[in-house]
Each structure stands twice: as structure tokens, then as C-alpha cells.
N, C-alpha and C positions, 0 to 999 in steps of 0.2 A: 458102649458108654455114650450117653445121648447128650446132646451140646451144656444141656443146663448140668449134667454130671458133672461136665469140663468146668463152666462157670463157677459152680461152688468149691469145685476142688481150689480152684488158681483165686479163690477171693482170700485163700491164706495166703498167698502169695502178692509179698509186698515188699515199697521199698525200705522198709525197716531193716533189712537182713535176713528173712526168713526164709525167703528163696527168687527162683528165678524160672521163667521160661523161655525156651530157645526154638525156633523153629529152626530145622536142619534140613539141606537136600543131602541124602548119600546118594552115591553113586556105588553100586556092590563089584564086587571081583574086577578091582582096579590091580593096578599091578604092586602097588604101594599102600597102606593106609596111612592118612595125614589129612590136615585139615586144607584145604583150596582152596580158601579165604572166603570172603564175602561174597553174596550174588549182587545184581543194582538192587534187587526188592530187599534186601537186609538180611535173608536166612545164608546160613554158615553152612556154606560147603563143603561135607566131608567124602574122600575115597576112600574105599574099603577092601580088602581082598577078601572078605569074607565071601560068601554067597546066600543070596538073600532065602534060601532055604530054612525051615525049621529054626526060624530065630537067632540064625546065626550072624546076620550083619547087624541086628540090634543087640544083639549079646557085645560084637565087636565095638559098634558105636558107643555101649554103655561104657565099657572099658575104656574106651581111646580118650572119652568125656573126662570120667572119673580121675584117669592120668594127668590130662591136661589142667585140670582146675584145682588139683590138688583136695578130691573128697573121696569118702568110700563109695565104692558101687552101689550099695543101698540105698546110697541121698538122689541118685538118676534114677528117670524111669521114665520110659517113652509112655506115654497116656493118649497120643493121638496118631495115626499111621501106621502102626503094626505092620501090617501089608503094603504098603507105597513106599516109594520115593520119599516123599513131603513127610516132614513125623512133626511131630510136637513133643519136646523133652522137658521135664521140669530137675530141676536141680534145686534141693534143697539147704538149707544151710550159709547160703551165699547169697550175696546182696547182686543184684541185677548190675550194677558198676562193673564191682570184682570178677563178674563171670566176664562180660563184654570185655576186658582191659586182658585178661588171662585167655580167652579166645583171640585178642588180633595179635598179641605178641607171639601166640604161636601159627601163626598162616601167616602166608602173604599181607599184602596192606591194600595191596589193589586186587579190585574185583574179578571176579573168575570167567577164564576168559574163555567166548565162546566157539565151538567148532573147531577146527586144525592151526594149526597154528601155520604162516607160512614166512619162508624165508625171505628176509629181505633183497628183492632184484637189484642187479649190479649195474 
């Protein structure tokens, strides 16, 4: 799909209610799937136990999406990143507001933090 594909598909997409686009980091075969919250650049962090094999962390991501925002599986559908990390999801149906507000209620509120975490010294 060549970028202007992308352009005319997302020119129906607006803030009327018709839909939305999300850009997503996954992360595959985490030990949990959930959303990780935000990154600082604004795309939604999600873990996945799936394995990014044969479309199976986008298969998972489409579902975890779908769960979270309250639509069928049919209104998601990754359109950019298939093979990466970085995707590009469009969600139909839903006004760009109600996805953002239904996404931070379910992750964390702060940004996702990076590398180890480590104990605070005594």
C-alpha cells in the first residue's frame, strides 16, 4: 500500500465520528498483554504474548483494540506495519475523542518507562 493509498483511505476519516487512527508500539511475546500506556512521541504502547509470527501479534493486537474500545473486530484493521514494531491502526466507528479517552482509562497515565527499572538505594 503506497502512502497516497494511506492518504485517501484516512481522508474518510474524521472528526465527525467516523473513525480514528492510532499509531501503536507492540512489543510481542511479553509475559502479559495490556496496554503500557503512552510513549513521550504520543503512540500507545501495547505488550503482547503473542509471537509476531504469521500475524499473530496483529491478530492479538486487533482483539485487545477491539475489547478495549468496545467495537467488533471488523471496525480495526492495521493498514501500516504488518511486519514492524510501529503499525498504523485505523478504528472505525468512533470518534477520535472516545478512542483517546477509552485508551488512557485503560493503561497507565504516565509514559512508558524506559530500560530496567531500578530499586530505589537506601
Amino acid at each position: 500500500m503506497t502512502r497516497d493509498d494511506l492518504r485517501r483511505r484516512f481522508e474518510s476519516l474524521s472528526p465527525r465520528g467516523a473513525g480514528a487512527a492510532i499509531a501503536v508500539r507492540v512489543l510481542p511475546r511479553a509475559k502479559k498483554t495490556e496496554v503500557a500506556g503512552f510513549m513521550p512521541d504520543g503512540r500507545l504502547k501495547v505488550r503482547l504474548t503473542a509471537p509476531p509470527v504469521e500475524g499473530a501479534a496483529n491478530r492479538a493486537l486487533v482483539e485487545l483494540l477491539a475489547q478495549l474500545l468496545e467495537v467488533r473486530v471488523a471496525a480495526i484493521e492495521v493498514v501500516a506495519g504488518a511486519t514492524g514494531r510501529d503499525k498504523l491502526v485505523s478504528v472505525l466507528g468512533l470518534a477520535p475523542e472516545l478512542v483517546d479517552a477509552r485508551l488512557r482509562a485503560a493503561g497507565p497515565s504516565r509514559p512508558a518507562a524506559r530500560g530496567k527499572r531500578r530499586s530505589p538505594s537506601r
